[in-house]
N, C-alpha and C positions, 0 to 999 in steps of 0.2 A: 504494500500500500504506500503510496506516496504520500507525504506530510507535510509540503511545501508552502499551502497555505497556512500551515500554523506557524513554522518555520521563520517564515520572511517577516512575520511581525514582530519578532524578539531578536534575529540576529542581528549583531555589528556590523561594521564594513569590514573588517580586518576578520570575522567570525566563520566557520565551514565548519558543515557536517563534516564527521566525521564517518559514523555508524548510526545508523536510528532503526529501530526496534519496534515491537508492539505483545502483545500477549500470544504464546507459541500457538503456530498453525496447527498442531499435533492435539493439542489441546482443547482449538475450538473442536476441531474436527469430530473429538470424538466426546465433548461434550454435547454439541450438535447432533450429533447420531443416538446420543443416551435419550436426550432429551425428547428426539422426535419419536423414536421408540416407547418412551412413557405417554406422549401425549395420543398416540394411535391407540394403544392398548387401553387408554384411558377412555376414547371416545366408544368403545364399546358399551362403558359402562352409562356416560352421561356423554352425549356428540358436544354438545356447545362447551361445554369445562374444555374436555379436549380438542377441540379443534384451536378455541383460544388460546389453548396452552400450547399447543402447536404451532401458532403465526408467534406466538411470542416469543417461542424459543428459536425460531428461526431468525428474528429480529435480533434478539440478543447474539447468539452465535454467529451470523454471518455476518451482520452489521457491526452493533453495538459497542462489542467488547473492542473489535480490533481499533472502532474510530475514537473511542473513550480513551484508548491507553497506548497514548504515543509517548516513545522516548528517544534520545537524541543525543549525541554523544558530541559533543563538539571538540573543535582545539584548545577552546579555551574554559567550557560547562558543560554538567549536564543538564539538561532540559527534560521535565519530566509535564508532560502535557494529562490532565484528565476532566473526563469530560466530553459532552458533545453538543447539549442546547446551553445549559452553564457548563464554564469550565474555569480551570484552578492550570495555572501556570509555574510551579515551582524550577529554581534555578539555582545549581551547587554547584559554586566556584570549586575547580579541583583543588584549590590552597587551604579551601576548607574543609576538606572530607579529612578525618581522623581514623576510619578502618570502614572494610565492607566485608561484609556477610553474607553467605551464599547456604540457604538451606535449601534441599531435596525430599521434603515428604516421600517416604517411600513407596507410596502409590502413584503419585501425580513421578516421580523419577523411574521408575519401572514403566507405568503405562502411556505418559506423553513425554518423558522425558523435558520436561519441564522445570524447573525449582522457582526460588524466590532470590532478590539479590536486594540487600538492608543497608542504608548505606547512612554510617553515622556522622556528626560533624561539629567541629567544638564550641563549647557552649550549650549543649542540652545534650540529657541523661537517655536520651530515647533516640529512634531510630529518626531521623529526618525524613527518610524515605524511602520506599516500600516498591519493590519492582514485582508482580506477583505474576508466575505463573510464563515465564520467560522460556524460550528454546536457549537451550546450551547455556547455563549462567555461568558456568568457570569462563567460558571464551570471553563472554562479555563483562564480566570482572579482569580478565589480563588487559582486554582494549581497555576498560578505566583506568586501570594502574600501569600502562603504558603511557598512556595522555595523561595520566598528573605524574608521571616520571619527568615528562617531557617538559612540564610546563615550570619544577620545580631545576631543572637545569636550564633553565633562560633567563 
C-alpha cells in the first residue's frame, strides 16, 4: 500500500523514506479468512447478525487495518500514523528512543509470523509506542537500529 499522502504532510525537505510498513499481510489474511468463516457459519443461525458480521469483517481486514496503521521509517524518525477518519500522528526522533522490544506471541509467531515491536524513549516509564502485529519484527528493529546508528555518527 502506498502512504504518500500521509507522508508529504509531515516530511522535511532534507527528510526520505526510508522503509514504511503496515500490519503483516499474513495476518490480515488469515484473520480475514477466520472471520469470514464465523460470519457464514453464523448466518445459518441468524442471516442478518451474519451477513453484517460479514461486510464488517471484510471492511476491517481488507481495508481498515492496513489504512489505520501506517509506519515509516525515515533518515531522520519514525512516523507512526493511526487512524483513518480521525487520526493520531506520533513522531520518535531516533536521538530519543532509549531501547526497542520485539515480542512474538506464540500463536500470532507460528501462525502469521507476525510479532509486536515496543519502542521506549527517555522520559517516560512506559512504552511510547506500540507496532502490533508487524511481518518480520527482528528485520524491522535492525533497519531502526541501523538508522539511529547512523544518525548518532553524524
Amino acid at each position: 500500500m502506498n502512504y504518500n499522502n500521509i507522508w508529504k504532510k509531515v516530511l522535511s525537505k532534507d527528510e526520505k523514506i526510508e522503509y514504511e510498513f503496515s500490519i503483516g499481510d499474513r495476518y490480515l489474511k488469515i484473520g480475514f479468512i477466520l472471520s469470514t468463516m464465523v460470519s457464514i457459519s453464523m448466518m445459518f443461525v441468524e442471516v442478518r447478525s451474519g451477513t453484517i458480521l460479514l461486510f464488517l469483517s471484510w471492511f476491517l481486514f481488507a481495508f481498515y487495518f492496513r489504512v489505520a496503521n501506517a509506519y515509516a521509517l525515515t533518515n531522520k524518525r519514525i512516523l507512526i500514523h493511526k487512524g483513518w477518519l480521525s487520526t493520531q500522528l506520533t513522531s520518535i526522533d531516533y536521538s530519543k528512543i532509549t531501547d526497542i522490544n520485539v515480542r512474538e506471541p506464540f500463536l500470532e509467531r507460528i501462525i502469521a509470523h507476525t510479532g509486536y515491536i515496543y519502542i521506549n524513549t527517555a522520559g517516560t516509564d512506559r512504552e511510547e509506542a506500540i507496532l502490533p502485529s508487524i511481518d518480520k519484527p527482528y528485520e524491522v528493529k535492525k533497519k531502526i537500529d541501523s538508522l539511529k546508528d547512523g544518525m548518532i555518527y553524524k
